[in-house]
C-alpha positions in Angstrom: 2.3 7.4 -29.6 -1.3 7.6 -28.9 -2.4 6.5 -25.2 -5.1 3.7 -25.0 -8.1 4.6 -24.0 -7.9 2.2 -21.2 -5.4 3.9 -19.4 -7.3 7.6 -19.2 -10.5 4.9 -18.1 -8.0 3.3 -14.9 -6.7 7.0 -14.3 -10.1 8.5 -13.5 -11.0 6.1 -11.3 -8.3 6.0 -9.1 -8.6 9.9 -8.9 -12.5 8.6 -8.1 -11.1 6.3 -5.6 -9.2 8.7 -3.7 -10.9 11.5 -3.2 -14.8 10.9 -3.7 -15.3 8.3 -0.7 -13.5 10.8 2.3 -16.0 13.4 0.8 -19.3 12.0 1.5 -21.0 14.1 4.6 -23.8 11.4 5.1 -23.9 9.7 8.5 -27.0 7.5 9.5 -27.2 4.3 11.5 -26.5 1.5 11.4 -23.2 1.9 10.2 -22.4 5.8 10.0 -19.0 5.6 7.4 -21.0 3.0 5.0 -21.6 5.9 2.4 -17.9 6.2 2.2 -16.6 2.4 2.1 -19.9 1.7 -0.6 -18.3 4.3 -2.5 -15.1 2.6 -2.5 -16.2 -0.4 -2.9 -18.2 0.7 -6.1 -14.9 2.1 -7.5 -13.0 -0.5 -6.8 -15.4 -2.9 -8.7 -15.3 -0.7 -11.2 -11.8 -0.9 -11.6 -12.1 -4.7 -11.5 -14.5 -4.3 -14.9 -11.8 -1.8 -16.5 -9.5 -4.7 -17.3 -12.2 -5.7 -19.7 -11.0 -2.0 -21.6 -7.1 -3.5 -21.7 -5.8 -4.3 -25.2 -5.6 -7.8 -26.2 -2.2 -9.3 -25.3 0.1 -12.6 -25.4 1.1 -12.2 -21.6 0.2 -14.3 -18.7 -1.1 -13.2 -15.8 -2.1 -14.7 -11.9 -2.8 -12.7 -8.9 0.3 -10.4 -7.7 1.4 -11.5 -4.3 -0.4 -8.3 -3.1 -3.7 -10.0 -3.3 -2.5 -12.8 -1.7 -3.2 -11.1 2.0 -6.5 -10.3 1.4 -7.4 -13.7 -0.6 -6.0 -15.3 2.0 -7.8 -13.7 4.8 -11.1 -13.9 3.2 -10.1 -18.2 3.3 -9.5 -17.6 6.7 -13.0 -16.4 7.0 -14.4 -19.5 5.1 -12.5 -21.7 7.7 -13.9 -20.3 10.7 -17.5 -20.6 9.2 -16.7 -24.3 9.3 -14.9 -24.7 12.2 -17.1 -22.0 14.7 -20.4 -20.9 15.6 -21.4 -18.6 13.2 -23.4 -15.5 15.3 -24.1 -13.6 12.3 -23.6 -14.3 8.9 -22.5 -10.4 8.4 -20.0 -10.6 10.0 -18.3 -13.2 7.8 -19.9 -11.7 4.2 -19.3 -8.6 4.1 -15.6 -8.4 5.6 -15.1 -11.4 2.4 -16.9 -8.9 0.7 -14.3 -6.7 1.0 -10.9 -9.0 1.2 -11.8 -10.5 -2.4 -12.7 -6.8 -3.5 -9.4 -5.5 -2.7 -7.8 -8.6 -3.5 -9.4 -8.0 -7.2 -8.7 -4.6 -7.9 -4.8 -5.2 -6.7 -4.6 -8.4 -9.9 -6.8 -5.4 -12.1 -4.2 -2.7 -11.4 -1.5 -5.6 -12.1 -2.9 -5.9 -15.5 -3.2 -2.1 -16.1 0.3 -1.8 -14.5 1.8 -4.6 -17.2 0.1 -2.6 -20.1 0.3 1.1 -18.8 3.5 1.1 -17.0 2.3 2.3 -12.9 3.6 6.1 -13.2 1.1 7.3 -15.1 -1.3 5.2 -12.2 0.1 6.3 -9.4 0.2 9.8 -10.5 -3.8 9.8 -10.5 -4.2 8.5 -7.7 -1.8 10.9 -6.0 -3.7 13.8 -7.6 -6.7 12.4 -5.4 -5.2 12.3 -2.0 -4.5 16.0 -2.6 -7.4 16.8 -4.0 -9.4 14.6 -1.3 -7.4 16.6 1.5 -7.5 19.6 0.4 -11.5 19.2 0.1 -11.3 18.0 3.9 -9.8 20.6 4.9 -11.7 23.7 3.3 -14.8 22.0 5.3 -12.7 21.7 8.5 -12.5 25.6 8.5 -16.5 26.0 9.8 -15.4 23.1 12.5 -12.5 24.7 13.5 -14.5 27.9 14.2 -17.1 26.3 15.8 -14.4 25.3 18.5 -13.1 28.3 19.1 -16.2 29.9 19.8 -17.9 27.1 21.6 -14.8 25.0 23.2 -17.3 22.1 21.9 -17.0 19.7 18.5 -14.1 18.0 16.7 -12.4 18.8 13.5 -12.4 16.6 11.0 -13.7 17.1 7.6 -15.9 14.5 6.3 -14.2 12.0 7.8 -16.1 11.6 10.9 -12.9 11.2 13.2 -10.2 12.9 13.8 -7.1 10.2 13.9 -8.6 9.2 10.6 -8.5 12.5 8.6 -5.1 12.8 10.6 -4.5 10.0 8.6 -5.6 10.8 4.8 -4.5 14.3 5.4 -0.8 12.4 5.4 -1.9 10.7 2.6 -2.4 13.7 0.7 0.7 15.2 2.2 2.6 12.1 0.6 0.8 12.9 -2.7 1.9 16.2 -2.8 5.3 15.8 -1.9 5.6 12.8 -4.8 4.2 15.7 -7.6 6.1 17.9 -6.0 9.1 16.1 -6.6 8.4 14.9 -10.1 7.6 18.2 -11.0 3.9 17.9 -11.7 3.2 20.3 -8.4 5.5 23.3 -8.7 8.4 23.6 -6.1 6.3 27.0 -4.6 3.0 25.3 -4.6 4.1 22.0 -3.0 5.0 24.4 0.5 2.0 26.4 0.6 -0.4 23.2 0.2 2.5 21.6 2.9 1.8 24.4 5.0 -1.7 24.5 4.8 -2.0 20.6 5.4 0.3 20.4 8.3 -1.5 23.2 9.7 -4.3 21.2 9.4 -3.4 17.6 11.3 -2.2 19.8 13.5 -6.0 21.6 13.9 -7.3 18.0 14.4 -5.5 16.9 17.6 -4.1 13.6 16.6 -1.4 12.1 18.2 -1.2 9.6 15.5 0.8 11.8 13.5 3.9 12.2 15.3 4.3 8.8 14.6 4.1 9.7 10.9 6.5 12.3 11.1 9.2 10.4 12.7 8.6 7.8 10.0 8.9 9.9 7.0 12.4 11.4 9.1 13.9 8.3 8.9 13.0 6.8 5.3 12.9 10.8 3.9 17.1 10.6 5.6 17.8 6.8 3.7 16.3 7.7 0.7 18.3 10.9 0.3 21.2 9.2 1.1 20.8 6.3 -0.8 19.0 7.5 -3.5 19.8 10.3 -6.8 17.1 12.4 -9.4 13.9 12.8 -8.4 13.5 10.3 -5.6 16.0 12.3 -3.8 14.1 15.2 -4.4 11.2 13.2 -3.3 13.0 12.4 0.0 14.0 16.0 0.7 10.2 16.9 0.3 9.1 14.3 2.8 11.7 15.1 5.0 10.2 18.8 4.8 6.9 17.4 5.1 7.7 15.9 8.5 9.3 19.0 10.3 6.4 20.7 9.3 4.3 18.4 11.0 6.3 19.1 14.3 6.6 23.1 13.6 2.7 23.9 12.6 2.1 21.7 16.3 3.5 25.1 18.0 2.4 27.6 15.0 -1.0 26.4 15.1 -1.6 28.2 19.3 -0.3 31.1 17.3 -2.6 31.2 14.8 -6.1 30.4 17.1 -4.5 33.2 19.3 -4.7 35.7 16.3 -8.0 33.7 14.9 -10.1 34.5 18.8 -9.4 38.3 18.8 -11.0 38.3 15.4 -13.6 36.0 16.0 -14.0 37.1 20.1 -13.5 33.7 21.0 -11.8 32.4 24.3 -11.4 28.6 23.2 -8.3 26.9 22.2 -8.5 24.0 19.6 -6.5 21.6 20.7 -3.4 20.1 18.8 -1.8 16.7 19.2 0.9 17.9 21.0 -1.7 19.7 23.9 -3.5 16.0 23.9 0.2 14.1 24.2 -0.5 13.5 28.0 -4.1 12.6 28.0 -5.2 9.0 28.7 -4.0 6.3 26.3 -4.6 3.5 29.5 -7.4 2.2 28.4 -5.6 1.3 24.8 -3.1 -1.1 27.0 -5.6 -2.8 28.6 -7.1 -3.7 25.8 -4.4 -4.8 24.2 -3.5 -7.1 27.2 -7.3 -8.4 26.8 -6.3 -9.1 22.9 -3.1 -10.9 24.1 -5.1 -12.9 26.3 -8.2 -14.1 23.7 -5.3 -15.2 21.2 -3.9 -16.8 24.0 -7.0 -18.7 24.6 -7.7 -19.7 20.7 -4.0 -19.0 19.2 -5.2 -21.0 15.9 -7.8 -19.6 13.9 -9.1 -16.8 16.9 -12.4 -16.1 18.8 -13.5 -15.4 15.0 -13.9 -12.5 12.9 -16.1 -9.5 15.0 -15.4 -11.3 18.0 -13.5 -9.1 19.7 -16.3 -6.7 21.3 -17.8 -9.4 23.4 -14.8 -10.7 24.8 -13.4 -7.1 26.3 -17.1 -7.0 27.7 -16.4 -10.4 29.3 -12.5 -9.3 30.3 -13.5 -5.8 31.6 -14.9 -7.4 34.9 -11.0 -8.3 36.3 -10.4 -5.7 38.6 -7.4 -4.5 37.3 -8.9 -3.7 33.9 -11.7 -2.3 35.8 -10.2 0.4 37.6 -9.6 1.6 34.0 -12.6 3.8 33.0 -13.3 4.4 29.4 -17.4 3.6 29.3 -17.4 2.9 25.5 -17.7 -0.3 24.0 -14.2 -1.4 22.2 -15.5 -3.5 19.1 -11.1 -3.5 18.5 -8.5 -3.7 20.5 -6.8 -0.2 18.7 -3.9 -2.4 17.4 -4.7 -3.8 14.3 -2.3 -6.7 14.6 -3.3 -7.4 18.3 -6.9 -7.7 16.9 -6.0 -10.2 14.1 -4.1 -11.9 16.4 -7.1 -12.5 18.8 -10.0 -12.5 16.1 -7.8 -15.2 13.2 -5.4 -16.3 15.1 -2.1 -17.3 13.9 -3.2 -18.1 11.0 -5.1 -15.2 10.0 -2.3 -12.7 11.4 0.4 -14.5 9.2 -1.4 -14.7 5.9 -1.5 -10.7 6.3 1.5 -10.0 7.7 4.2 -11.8 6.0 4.0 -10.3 2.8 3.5 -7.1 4.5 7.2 -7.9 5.7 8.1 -9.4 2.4 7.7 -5.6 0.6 9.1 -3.7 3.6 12.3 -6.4 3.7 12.4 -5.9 -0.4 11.8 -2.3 -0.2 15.6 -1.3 -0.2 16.6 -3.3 -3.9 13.3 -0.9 -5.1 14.6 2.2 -3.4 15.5 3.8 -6.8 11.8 2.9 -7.8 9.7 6.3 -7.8 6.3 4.1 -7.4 7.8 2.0 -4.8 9.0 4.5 -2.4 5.5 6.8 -3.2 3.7 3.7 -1.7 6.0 3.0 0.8 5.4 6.6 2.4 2.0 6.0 2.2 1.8 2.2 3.8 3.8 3.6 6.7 1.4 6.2 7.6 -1.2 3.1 7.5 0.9 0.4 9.3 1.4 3.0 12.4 -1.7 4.2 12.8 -2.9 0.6 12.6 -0.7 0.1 15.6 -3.1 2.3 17.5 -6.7 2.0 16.0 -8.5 0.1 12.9 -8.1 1.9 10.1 -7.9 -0.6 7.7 -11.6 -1.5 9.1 -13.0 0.5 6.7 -12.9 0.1 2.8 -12.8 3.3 1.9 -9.1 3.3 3.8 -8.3 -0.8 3.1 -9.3 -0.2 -0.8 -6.5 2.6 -1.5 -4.1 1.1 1.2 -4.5 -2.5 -1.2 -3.6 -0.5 -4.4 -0.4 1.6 -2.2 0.9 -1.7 -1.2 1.1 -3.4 -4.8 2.5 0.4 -5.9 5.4 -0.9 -3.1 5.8 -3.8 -4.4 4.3 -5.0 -7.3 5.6 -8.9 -7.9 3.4 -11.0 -10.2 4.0 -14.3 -11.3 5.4 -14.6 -15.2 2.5 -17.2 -16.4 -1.6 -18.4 -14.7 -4.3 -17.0 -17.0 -4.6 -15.8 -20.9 -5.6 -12.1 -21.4 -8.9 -13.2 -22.7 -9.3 -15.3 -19.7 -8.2 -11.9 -17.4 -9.9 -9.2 -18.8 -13.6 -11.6 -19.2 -12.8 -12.7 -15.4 -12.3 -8.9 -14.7 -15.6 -7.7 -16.5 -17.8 -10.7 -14.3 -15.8 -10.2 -11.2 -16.3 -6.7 -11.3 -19.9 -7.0 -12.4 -20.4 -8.9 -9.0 -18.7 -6.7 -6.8 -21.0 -4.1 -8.6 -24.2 -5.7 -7.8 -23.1 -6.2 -4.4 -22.3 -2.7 -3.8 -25.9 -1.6 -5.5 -27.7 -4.2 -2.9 -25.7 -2.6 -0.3 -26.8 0.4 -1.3 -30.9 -0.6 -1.2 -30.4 -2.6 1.9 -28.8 0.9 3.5 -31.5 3.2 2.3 -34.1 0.8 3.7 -32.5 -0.2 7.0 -31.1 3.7 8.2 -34.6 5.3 8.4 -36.0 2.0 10.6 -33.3 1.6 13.7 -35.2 3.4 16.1 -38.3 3.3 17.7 -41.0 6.1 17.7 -43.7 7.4 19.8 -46.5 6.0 17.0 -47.8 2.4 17.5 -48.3 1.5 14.2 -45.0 2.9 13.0 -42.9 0.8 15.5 -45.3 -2.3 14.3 -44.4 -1.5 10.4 -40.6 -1.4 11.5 -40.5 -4.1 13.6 -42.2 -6.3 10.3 -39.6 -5.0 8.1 -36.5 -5.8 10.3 -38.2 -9.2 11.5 -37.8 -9.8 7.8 -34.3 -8.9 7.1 -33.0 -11.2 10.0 -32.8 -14.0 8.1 -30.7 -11.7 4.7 -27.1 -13.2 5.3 -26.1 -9.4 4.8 -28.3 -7.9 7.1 -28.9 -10.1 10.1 -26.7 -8.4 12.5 -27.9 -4.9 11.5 -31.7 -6.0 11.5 -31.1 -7.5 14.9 -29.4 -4.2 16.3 -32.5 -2.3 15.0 -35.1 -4.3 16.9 -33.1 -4.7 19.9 -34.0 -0.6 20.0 -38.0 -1.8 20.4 -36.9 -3.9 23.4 -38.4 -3.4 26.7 -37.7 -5.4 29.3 -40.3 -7.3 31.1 -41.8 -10.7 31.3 -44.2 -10.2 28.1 -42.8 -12.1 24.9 -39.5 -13.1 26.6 -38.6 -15.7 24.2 -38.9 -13.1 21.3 -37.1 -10.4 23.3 -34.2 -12.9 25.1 -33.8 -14.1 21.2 -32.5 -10.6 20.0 -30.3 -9.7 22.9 -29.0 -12.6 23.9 -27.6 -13.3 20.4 -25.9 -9.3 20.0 -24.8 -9.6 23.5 -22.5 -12.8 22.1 -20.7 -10.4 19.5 -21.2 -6.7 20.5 -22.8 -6.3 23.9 -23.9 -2.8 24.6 -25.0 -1.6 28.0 -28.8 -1.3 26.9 -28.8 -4.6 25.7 -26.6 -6.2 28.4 -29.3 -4.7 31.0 -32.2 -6.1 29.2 -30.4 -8.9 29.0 -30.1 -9.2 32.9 -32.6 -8.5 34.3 -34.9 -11.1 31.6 -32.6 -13.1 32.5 -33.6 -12.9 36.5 -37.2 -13.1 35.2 -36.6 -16.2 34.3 -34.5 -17.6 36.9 -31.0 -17.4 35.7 -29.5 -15.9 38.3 -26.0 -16.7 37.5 -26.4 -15.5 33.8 -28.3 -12.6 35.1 -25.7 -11.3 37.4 -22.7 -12.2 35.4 -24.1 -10.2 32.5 -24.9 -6.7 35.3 -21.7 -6.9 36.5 -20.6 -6.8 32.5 -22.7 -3.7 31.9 -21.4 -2.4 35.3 -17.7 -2.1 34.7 -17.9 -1.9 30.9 -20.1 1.0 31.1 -20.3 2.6 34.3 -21.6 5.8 33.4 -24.7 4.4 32.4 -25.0 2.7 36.6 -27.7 5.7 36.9 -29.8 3.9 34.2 -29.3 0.0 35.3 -30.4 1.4 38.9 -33.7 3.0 37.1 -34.4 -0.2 35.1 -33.7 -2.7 38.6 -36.4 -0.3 39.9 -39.2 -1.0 37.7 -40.1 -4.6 39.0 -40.3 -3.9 42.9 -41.9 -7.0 43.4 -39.3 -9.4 41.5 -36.8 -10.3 44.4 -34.3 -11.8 41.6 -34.6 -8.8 39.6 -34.1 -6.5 43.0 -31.3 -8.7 43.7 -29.3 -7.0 40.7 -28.7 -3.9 42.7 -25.7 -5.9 44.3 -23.7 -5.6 41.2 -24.9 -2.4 40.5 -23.7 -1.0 43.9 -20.6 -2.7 44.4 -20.1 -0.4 40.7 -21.6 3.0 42.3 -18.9 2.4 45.2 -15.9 1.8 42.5 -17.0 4.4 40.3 -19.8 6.9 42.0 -23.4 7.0 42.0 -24.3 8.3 38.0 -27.8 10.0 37.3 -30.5 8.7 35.0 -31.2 11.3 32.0 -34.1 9.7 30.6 -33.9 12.0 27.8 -30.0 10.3 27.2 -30.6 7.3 24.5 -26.8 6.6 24.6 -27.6 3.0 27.0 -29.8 2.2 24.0 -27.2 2.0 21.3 
């Protein structure tokens, strides 16, 4: 029977999907992963305008209760621009942005799944993990070396950080165990790419991926047992995926041992098992700090982004203080915490309950081959959203969307025609396209313009150009951040300066801008204001107490600015006097 051309259209793009986003290199402010979600994001739309390709059909179609989480969240959104101060209007349009995207190319895939069958689906997109990880890892091999022979640098591919390609390395481990066991990766090839991979997370020094292996121990051990043909095969390859997770983490000393002599190196690179006792406090308190904000709004949340600001705000209670990580947590590291605290309620039950709903149906679709592929692959997502924020990031939400249908893909028998689907498809997709392609412009004009330079009439052209893009509903917080860089505090144009940093201080208060902040703040008689936002800076970000003691300094003659130093000596006798590098831009960011 000949194949639809649709079909070879879906299948390229979800080999697209999975591999091309985790292998862009570029990395510029103000957002240093965008690259990689726009490139999602541009796949996914155009897998929204590929239901246009599907043949012509009498079936009826609605939104598979997959989208429903990510439809529903985006409503979420809409309520709390309503019902709350809106700070910036980025931080509501392009998280929407991205529910409704992944929302749409879930129903898309439904329609492609009804036509197609989801095999022949999943098995692209499988062939992209691997492909996708096995390109990570080839340019982890310069990184690896670089450690051992500088005891400096992380490993981790294009990715940018190391729990995340920890993360889409098991992805691609999944993949190749699913091929593997469907006999599309040959039995011999599926344990030296195993190998290889394994060898890999452990290289990267994740701790996250214990918690995959353990996982994939227990569903690889049901799913043998319950299971016959190749999804018992399946489950013997994920079982032998996961004790070679644990071995490589004590083959992988082996190997660096062999790898110095030849290189003449003296530097270890660390595994997951040689971080397993390093400092994970800092995670609890924050998670405390999240309990407390939903506490305080348990409805609909402190709103979406919200988060950042109110750690700042928590950080000062001296038992969280005492707790030193000087970094500014924009998440609380547990993705449900943070929903929790940022939607409430509300927003945490629209996601998780059908999250629960596949898991809980998940045994009745064990003999499924797709189901229990995607079911491997949510798990590695779920946990490591226990500990961080993948799912942050569309380049890791958009697959994660499409794994969770392949788990469980229920869609209602009747809602629109196929006309009505694949022309809502083709202008839905078309929209998400256009957005993606303004993201796109808005990125290459915004990343060369964040910081300031030693030219006048540069900073003047920059400053023109982001004054201008304050008031693009996709931009604002991003154009804020930039100009906030050509800040100095002082008593000339306050109400300009007080304008910028006032506002980012509400949603992500660094310890440059909470120090500007402070001491304008002083300047124009706010003491309270003024000393409540130092003592922020102070125990959010104590390493930086060398630079708020430099900046006090400049106005000798302001008694409410000199009277500053209190906070930032009551922090120098918690923490230790820090030095002032004036060469060190980090208080800037």
């Amino acid at each position: 029977m000949k194949t639809h051309p649709s079909l070879r259209i879906y299948q390229a793009l979800l080999f697209l999907l999975a591999c091309v986003p985790c292998g862009i290199p570029f990395r510029y402010p103000p957002n240093p992963v965008f690259p990689s979600e726009l490139a999602a994001y541009g796949f996914c739309a155009l897998i929204v305008m590929a239901a246009a390709t599907l043949p012509a059909s009498n079936r009826r179609s609605g939104p598979p209760l997959m989208s429903w989480p990510w439809l529903a969240l985006a409503a979420v959104l809409a309520v709390q621009i309503v019902a709350m101060p809106v700070i910036y209007w980025s931080e509501r349009t392009i998280p929407m942005s991205y529910m409704l995207g992944a929302a749409l190319v879930v129903w898309s895939l439904s329609l492609a799944r009804d036509e197609h069958g989801l095999e022949p689906l999943a098995v692209a997109l499988a062939w992209g993990l691997l492909i996708g990880a096995l390109f990570n890892t080839g340019l982890s091999i310069p990184q690896i070396i670089h450690v051992q022979q500088t005891g400096n640098g992380l490993v981790f591919g294009n990715i940018g950080q190391k729990n995340m390609y920890g993360h889409y390395l098991a992805w691609g481990l999944a993949a190749a165990a699913w091929l593997g066991a469907h006999r599309r990766l040959q039995g011999w090839a599926f344990w030296v790419l195993a190998i290889w991979l394994t060898l890999s997370m452990a290289w990267c020094g994740s701790r996250s991926i214990f918690l995959y292996a353990g996982a994939w121990l227990v569903f690889g051990g049901i799913l043998f047992f319950s299971t016959r043909g190749d999804n018992r095969r399946f489950a013997t390859l994920l079982f032998g995926a996961a004790v070679l997770i644990l071995a490589m983490q004590f083959v992988a000393p082996v190997i660096n041992h062999l790898a110095q002599a030849s290189l003449h190196a003296k530097n270890e690179v660390p595994t997951g098992l040689d971080r397993l006792d390093s400092n994970g406090a800092r995670r609890l308190v924050e998670w405390q700090k999240a309990l407390i904000v939903f506490r305080e709004h348990p409805l609909l949340g402190i709103g979406w982004g919200g988060y950042g600001a109110e750690s700042v705000r928590l950080q000062v209670i001296p038992e969280f203080a005492k707790v030193v990580e000087p970094v500014l947590f924009t998440h609380c590291h547990n993705s449900l915490l943070n929903l929790m605290a940022e939607t409430g309620v509300v927003g945490a039950g629209v996601v998780v309950v059908p999250i629960l709903i596949a898991f809980i149906a998940l045994w009745r679709r064990r003999h499924d081959p797709v189901a229990v592929f995607g079911a491997a692959m949510v798990l590695v997502s779920i946990l490591h959203s226990l500990v961080e924020y993948p799912l942050w990031y569309f380049h890791f939400l958009g697959p994660f969307a499409l794994m969770l249908f392949m788990m469980y893909d229920g869609t209602p028998g009747s809602g629109l025609s196929s006309l009505q689907t694949r022309l809502g498809g083709l202008l839905a997709g078309l929209v998400a396209l256009g957005l993606g392609i303004a993201g796109l412009v808005y990125y290459l004009q915004l990343y060369p313009i964040m910081d300031n330079t030693a030219k006048v009439k540069e900073n003047e052209r920059r400053i023109h150009i982001l004054e201008g893009m304050r008031k693009n509903p996709f931009l604002d917080y991003f154009a804020e951040f930039g100009l906030s860089n050509f800040v100095v505090a002082n008593r000339s144009d306050m109400g300009w300066k007080m304008g910028i940093v006032s506002q980012l201080d509400r949603l992500h208060p660094y310890p440059g801008q909470l120090s500007d902040e402070s001491i304008m703040r002083a300047l124009m008689g706010d003491q309270g204001m003024a000393h409540q936002r130092m003592r922020e800076a102070v125990y959010s970000f104590p390493d930086s107490l060398g630079y708020y003691r430099h900046e006090i300094e400049r106005f000798p003659n302001e008694p409410a600015v000199q009277a500053l130093l209190v906070d930032v000596e009551a922090g120098e006798k918690m923490y230790g006097k820090q030095p002032y590098d004036p060469n060190d831009d980090s208080d800037d960011d």
